[in-house]
C-alpha positions as CSV (number, residue, x, y, z in Angstrom):
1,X,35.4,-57.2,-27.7
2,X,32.7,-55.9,-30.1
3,X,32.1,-53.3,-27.5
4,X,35.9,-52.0,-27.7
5,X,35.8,-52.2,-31.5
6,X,32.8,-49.8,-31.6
7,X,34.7,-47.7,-28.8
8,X,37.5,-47.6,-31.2
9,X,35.5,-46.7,-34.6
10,X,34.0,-43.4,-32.7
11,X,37.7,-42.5,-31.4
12,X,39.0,-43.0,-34.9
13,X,36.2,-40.8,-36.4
14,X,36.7,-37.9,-33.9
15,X,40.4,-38.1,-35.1
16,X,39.6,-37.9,-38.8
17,X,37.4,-35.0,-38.1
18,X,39.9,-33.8,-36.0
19,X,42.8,-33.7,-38.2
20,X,40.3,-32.1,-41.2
21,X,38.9,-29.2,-39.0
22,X,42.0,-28.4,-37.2
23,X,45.4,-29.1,-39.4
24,X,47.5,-26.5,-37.5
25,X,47.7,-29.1,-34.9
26,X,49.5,-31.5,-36.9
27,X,49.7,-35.3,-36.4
28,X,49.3,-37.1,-33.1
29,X,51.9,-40.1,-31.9
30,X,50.0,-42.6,-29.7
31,X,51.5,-43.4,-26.8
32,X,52.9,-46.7,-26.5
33,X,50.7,-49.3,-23.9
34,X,52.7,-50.1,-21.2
35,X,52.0,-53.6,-19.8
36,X,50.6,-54.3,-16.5
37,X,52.8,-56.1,-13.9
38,X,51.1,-57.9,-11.0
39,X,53.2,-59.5,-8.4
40,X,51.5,-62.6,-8.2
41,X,51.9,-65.8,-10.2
42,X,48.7,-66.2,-13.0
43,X,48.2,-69.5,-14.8
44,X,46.1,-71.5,-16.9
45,X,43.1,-69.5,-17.6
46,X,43.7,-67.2,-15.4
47,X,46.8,-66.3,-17.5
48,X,44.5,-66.1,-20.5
49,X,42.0,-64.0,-19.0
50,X,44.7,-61.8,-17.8
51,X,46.4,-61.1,-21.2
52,X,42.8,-60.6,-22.7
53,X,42.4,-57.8,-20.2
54,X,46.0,-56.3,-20.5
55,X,45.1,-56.0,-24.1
56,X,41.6,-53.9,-23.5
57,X,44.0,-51.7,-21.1
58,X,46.6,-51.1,-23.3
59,X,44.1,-50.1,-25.8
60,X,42.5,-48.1,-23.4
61,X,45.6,-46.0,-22.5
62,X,46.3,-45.6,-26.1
63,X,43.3,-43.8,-26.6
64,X,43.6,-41.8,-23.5
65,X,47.1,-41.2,-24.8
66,X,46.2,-40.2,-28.0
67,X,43.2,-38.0,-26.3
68,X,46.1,-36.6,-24.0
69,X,48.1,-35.0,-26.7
70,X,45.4,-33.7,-28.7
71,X,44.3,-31.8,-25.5
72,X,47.6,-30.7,-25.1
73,X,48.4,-29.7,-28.2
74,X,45.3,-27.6,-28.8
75,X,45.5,-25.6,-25.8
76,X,48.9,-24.4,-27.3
77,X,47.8,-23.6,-30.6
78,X,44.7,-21.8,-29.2
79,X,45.6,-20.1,-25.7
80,X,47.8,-17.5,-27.9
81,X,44.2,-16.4,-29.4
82,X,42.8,-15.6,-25.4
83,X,43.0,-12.2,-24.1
84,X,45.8,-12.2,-21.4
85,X,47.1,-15.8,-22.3
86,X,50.8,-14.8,-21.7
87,X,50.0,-13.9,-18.0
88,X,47.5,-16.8,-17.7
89,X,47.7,-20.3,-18.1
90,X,44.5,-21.8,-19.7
91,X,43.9,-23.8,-17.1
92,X,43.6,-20.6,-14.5
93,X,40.1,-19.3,-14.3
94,X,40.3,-15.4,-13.9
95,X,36.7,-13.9,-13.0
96,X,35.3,-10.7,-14.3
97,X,35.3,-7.2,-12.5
98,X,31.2,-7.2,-11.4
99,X,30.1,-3.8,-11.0
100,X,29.5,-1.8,-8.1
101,X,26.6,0.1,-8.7
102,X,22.8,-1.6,-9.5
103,X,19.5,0.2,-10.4
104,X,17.0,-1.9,-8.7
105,X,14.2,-1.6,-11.8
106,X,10.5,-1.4,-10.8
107,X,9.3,-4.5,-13.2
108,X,7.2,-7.0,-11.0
109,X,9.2,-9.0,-9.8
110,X,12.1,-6.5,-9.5
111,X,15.3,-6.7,-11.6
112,X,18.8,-5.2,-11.6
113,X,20.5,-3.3,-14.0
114,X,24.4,-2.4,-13.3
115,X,26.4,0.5,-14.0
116,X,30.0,1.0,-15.5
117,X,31.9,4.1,-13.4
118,X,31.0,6.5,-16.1
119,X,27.4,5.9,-15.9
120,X,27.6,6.0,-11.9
121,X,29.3,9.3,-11.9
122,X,26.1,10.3,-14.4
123,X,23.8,9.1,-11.9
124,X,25.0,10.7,-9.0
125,X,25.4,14.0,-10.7
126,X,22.1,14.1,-11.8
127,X,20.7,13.2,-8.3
128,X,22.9,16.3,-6.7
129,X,20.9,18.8,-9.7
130,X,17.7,17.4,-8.4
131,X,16.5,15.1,-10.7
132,X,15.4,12.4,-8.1
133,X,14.6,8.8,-9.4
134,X,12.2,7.7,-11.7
135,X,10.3,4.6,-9.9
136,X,8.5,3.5,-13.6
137,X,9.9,0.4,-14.9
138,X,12.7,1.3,-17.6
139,X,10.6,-0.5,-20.8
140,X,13.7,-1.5,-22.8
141,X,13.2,-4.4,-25.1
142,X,17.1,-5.8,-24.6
143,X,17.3,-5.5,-20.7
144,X,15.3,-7.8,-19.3
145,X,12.6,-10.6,-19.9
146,X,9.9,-8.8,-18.3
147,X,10.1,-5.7,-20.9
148,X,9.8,-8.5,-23.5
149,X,6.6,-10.3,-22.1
150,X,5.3,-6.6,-21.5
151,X,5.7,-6.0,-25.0
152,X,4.4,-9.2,-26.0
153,X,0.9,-8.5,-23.9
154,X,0.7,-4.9,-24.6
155,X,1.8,-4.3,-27.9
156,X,5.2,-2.1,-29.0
157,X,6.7,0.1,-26.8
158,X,9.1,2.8,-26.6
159,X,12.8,2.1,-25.5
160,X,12.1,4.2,-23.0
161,X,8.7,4.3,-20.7
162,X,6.5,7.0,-21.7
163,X,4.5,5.9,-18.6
164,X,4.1,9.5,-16.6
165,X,3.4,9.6,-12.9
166,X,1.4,12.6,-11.5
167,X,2.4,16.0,-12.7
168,X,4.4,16.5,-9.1
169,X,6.3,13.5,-9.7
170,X,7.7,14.8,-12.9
171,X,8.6,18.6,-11.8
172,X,12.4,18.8,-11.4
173,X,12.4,22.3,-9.4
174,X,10.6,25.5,-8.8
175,X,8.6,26.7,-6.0
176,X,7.5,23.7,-4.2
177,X,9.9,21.0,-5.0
178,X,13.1,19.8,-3.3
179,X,14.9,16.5,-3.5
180,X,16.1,14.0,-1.2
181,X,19.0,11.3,-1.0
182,X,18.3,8.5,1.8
183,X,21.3,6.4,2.1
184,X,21.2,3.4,4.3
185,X,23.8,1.9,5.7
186,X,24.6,-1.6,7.7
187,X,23.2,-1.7,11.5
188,X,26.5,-3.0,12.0
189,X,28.2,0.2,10.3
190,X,31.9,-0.8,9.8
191,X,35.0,2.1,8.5
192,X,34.1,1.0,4.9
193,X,30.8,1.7,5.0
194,X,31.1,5.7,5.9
195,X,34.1,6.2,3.7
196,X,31.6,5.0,0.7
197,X,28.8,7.1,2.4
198,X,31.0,10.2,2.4
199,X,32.5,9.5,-1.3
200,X,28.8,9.3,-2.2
201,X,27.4,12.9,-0.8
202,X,31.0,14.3,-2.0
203,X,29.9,12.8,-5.3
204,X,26.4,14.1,-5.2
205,X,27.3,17.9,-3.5
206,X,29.4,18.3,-6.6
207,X,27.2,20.6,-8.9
208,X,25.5,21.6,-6.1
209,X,27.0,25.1,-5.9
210,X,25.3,28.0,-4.7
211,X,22.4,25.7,-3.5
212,X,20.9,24.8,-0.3
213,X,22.1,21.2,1.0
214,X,21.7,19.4,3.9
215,X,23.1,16.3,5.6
216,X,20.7,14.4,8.1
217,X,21.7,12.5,10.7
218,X,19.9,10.0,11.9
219,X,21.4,9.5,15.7
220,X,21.5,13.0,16.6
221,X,18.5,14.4,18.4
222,X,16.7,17.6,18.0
223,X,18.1,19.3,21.7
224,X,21.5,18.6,19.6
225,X,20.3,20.7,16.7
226,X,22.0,24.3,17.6
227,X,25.4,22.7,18.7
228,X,25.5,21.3,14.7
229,X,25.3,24.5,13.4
230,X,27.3,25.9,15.4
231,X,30.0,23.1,14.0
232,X,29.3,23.8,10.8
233,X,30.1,27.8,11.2
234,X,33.0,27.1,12.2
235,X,32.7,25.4,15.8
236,X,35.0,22.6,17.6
237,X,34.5,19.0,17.0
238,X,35.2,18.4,20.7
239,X,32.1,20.8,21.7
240,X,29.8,18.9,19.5
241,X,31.1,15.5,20.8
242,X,30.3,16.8,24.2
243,X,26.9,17.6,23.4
244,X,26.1,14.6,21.7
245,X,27.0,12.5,24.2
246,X,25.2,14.3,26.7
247,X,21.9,13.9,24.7
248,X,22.9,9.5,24.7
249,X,24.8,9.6,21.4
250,X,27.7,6.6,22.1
251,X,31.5,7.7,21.5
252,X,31.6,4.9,19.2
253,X,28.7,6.4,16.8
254,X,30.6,10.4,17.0
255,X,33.8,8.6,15.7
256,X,32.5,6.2,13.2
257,X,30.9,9.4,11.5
258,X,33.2,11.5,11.6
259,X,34.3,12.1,8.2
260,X,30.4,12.7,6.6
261,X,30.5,15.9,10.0
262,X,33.7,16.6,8.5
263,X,33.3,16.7,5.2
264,X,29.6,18.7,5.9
265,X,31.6,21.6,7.5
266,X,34.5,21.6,4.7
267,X,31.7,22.3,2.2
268,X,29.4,24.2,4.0
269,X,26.0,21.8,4.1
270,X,23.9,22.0,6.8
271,X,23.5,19.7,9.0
272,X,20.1,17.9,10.3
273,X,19.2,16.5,13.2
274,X,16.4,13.8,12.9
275,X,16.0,12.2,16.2
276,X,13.4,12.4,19.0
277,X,15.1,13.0,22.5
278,X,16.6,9.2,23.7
279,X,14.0,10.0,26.6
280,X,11.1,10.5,24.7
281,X,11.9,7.3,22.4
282,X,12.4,5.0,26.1
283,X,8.7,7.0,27.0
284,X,7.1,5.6,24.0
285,X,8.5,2.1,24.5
286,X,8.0,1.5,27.5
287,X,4.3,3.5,28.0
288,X,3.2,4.6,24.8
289,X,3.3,7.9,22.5
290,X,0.3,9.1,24.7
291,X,2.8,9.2,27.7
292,X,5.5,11.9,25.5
293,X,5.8,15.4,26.6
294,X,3.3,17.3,24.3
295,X,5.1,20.1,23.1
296,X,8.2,17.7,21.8
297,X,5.4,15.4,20.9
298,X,4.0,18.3,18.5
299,X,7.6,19.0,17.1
300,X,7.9,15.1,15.9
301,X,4.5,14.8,14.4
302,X,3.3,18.2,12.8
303,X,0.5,16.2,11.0
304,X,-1.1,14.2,13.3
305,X,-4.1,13.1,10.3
306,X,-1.6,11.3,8.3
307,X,0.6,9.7,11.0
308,X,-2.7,8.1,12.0
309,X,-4.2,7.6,8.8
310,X,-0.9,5.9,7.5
311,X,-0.9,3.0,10.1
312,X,-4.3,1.8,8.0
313,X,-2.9,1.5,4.3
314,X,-2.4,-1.7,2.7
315,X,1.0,-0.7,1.5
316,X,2.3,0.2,4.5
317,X,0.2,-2.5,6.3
318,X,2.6,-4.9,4.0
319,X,5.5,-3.3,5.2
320,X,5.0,-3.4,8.5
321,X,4.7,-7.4,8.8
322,X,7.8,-7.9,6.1
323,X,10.1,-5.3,7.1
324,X,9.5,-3.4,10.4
325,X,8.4,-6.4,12.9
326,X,11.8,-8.4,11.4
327,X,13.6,-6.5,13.6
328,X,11.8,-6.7,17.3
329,X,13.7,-7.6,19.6
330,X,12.3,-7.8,23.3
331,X,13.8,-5.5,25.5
332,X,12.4,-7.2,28.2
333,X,9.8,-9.9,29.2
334,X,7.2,-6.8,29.0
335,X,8.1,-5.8,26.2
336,X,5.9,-6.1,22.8
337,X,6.2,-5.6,19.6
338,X,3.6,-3.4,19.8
339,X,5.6,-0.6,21.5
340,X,8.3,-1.5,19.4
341,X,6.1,-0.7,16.5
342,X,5.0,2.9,18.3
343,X,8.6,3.3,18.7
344,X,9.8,3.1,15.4
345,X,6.9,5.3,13.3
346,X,7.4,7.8,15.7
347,X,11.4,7.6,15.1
348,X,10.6,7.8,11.5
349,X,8.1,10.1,11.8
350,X,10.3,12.8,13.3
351,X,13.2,12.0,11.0
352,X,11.3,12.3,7.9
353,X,9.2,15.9,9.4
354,X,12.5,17.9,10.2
355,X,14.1,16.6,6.3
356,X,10.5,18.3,5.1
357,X,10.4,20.8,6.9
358,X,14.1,22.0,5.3
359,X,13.1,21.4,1.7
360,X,9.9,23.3,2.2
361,X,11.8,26.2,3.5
362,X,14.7,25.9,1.3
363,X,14.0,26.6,-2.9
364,X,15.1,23.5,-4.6
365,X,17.3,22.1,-2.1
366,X,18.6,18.4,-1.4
367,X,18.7,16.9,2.0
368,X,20.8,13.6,2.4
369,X,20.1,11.3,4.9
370,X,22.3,8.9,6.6
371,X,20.6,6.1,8.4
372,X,20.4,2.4,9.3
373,X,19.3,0.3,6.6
374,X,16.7,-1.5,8.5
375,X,15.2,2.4,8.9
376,X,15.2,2.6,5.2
377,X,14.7,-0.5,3.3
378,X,11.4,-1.3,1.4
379,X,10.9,2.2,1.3
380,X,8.4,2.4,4.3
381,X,10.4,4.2,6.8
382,X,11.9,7.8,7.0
383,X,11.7,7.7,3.1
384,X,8.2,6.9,2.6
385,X,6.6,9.3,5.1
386,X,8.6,12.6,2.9
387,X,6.3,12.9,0.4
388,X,3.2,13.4,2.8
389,X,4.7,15.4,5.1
390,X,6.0,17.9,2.7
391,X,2.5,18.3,1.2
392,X,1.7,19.2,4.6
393,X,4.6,22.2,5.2
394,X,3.4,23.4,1.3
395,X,-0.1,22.6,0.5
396,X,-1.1,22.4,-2.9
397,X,2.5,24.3,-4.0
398,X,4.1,20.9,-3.5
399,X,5.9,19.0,-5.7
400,X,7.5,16.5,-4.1
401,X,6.4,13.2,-4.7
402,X,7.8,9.8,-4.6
403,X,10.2,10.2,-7.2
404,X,11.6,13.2,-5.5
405,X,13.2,10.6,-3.3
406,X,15.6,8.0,-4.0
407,X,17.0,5.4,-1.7
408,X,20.2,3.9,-1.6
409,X,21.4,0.9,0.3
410,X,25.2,0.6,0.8
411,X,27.0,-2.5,0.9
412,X,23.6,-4.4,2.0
413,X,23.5,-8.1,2.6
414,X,21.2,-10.7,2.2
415,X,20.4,-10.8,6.0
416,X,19.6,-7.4,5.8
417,X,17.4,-7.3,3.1
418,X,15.5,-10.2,4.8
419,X,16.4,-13.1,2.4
420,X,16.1,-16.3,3.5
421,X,19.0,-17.5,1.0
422,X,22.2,-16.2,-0.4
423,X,21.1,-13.7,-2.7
424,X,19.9,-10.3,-1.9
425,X,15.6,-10.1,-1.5
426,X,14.5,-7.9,-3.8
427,X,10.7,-6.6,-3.2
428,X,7.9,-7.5,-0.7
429,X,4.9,-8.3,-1.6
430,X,4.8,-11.4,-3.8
431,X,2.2,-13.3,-2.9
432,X,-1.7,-13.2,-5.0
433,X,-3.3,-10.9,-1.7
434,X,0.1,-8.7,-2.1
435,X,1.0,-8.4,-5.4
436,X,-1.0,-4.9,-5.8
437,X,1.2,-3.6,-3.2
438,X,4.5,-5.2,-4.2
439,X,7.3,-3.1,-3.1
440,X,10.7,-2.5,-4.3
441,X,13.5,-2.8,-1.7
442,X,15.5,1.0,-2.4
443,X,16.3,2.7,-6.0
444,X,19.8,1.4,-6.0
445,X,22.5,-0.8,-4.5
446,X,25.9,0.6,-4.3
447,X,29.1,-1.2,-3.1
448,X,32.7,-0.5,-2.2
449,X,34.3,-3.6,-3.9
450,X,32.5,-6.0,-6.7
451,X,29.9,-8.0,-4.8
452,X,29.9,-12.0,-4.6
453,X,28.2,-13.6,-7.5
454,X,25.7,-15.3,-5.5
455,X,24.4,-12.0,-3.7
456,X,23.4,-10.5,-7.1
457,X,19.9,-12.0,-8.1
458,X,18.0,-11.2,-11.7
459,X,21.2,-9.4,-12.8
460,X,19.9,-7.9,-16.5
461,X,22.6,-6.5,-18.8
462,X,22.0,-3.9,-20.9
């Protein structure tokens, strides 16, 4: 019984602070103990025993009583006070609107930083006037807990990074520079994912008036190259179709991108085709790049050196075991991932010479890809090859660099992005032998609806 006693002293002490820090909730009537019936006869000590327990019960359920009503009477003084209470009950739990767009910041290891719709609009504005995307860390005290430790280390910093990157990095246009938008989308494109691919590129063409813009796509192949711009100049929709499918382009794929061919005609972009012939791509699977007809051979790789030369850096060497090889899948019992690998940087290769080759050509112009995530993530594919292959079309007049291109995964999931949990992977390259090379898995994330809590990882607020 002492133990109830003591039980009792702190409930009558929570009360008495109760009823000092909150008097608009007025006094509280204990409910009265209602005895316990038991259908069964209980005598002697039994009986004893039995009352003695009835009695801790009762003075149990007063205090649970008295409990009860304070909980009850509180939530009715306070839930006035709560935004939206009318509409509401207190006990309904109504989650916040998550934002749809997320700068993937280059801190080590990589965090994310969202965007409200006015700051979205901003971003994609500046894109379409050029501006490309800064891949520096964004040094800002209140973001995240990275900037802080940085500071810590090295001393005050700006809120913003004063960190420059190599003069071509930082030019915004002029002879010798052009931009480029790489959006990836699902392997398993769905409806949704186009319709936010085509708001995006409306969204982006915006203030591009008067300048030279281009929409690559990444399933077309070059033979199809004269039947886009015919399409674009006014041509049927039903020609094209025919002519894609002729080159191995599925119904499925001419319909699912329909609106983006649309939407390029209705605004006058060109369009880009950025695929080697399906021939050519079976050649170099099943025999080699060795084996591909020279002259279309020459037209995919205009700089031999650095296709080569590429295959040996530690960067890409990184991606090419955490990203690329994910994906093999044997065709066949002969088949290796070997000649999937030859496959793929020759795919890429091509894809990312023709988008070159048109900003080279074209004064300050923006090409917008639209390809398959897996083509685009951890920015070693199409993406990553840009940069070189424009300094090959201009020489030392170029001014591209890798900020001149900004990647942007739609709707991704965790699967995609190779995570081996529920939340989106961020980077590559983690581990002590890596870290040099640790790579960032695209510039942004962008989705139609709010994503799921738990696919969001290192979410900093600003």
């Amino acid at each position: 019984m002492r133990r109830n006693s003591m039980m009792d002293a702190v409930y009558l002490g929570i009360l008495g602070w109760l009823s000092v820090s909150i008097p608009r909730i007025g006094a509280f009537q204990p409910l009265q103990a209602t005895p316990m019936v038991h259908s069964r006869a209980v005598t002697g000590s039994a009986k004893a025993s039995q009352g003695c327990n009835e009695e801790e019960k009762a003075s149990e359920n007063t205090r649970r009583g008295i409990l009860a009503s304070f909980a009850l009477t509180s939530a009715t003084a306070i839930s006035p006070l709560r935004s939206g209470a009318a509409n509401n009950p207190p006990s309904v739990y109504v989650p916040g609107i998550r934002p749809t767009a997320y700068l993937v910041d280059s801190t080590i290891p990589p965090t994310l930083l969202s965007f409200n719709n006015r700051k979205e609009a901003s971003i994609l504005k500046g894109l379409g006037q050029g501006s490309g995307t800064n891949k520096e860390a964004v040094l800002i005290d209140t973001v995240n807990l990275n900037n802080m430790l940085n500071k810590a280390v090295f001393g005050t910093i700006d809120a913003f990074s004063s960190v420059k990157g190599s003069q071509n990095d930082n030019v915004r246009g002029g002879p010798g520079y052009s931009s480029f938008v790489c959006l990836g989308l699902p392997s398993d494109t769905t409806v949704t994912d186009v319709e936010l691919a085509t708001s995006l590129v409306q969204a982006v063409i915006q203030p591009r008036k008067g300048k030279k813009t281009a929409v690559a796509l990444w399933f077309a192949p070059f033979s199809a190259q004269a039947s886009l711009d015919q399409y674009v100049n006014g041509g049927s929709e039903a020609d094209l179709a025919n002519t894609l499918s002729r080159t191995g382009v599925s119904e499925e794929i001419i319909r699912l991108y329909q609106p983006i061919l649309q939407l390029s005609r209705q605004n006058s972009l060109d369009l880009i085709a950025m695929a080697p012939e399906a021939e050519d791509i079976a050649t170099v699977r099943d025999r080699g790049i060795q084996f591909v007809d020279p002259n279309r051979r020459s037209q995919y790789v205009v700089d031999p050196e650095g296709f080569i030369s590429l295959t040996n850096e530690p960067r890409f060497k990184l991606y090419t075991d955490r990203s690329l090889f994910k994906d093999f899948q044997p065709l066949n019992d002969k088949d290796t991932a070997g000649a999937f690998f030859a496959e793929r940087i020759l795919v890429h290769e091509a894809g990312a010479t023709v988008m070159a080759k048109y900003g080279t050509q074209n004064l300050d112009s923006l090409v917008l890809a639209v390809a398959p995530t897996p083509d685009l993530r951890y920015l070693g594919g199409y993406n990553g090859r840009i940069p070189r292959v424009c300094a090959h079309f201009s020489g030392p007049s170029n001014q591209v660099g890798m900020n001149a291109v900004t990647t942007i995964l739609l709707n991704p999931t965790a699967r995609e992005t190779l995570s081996a949990s529920r939340y989106l992977r961020l980077e590559i390259g983690t581990g002590p032998d890596t870290l040099a090379y640790q790579t960032k898995v695209a510039d942004y994330l962008w989705f139609s609806a709010s994503p799921k809590v738990n696919l969001i990882p290192r979410l900093m607020d600003e």
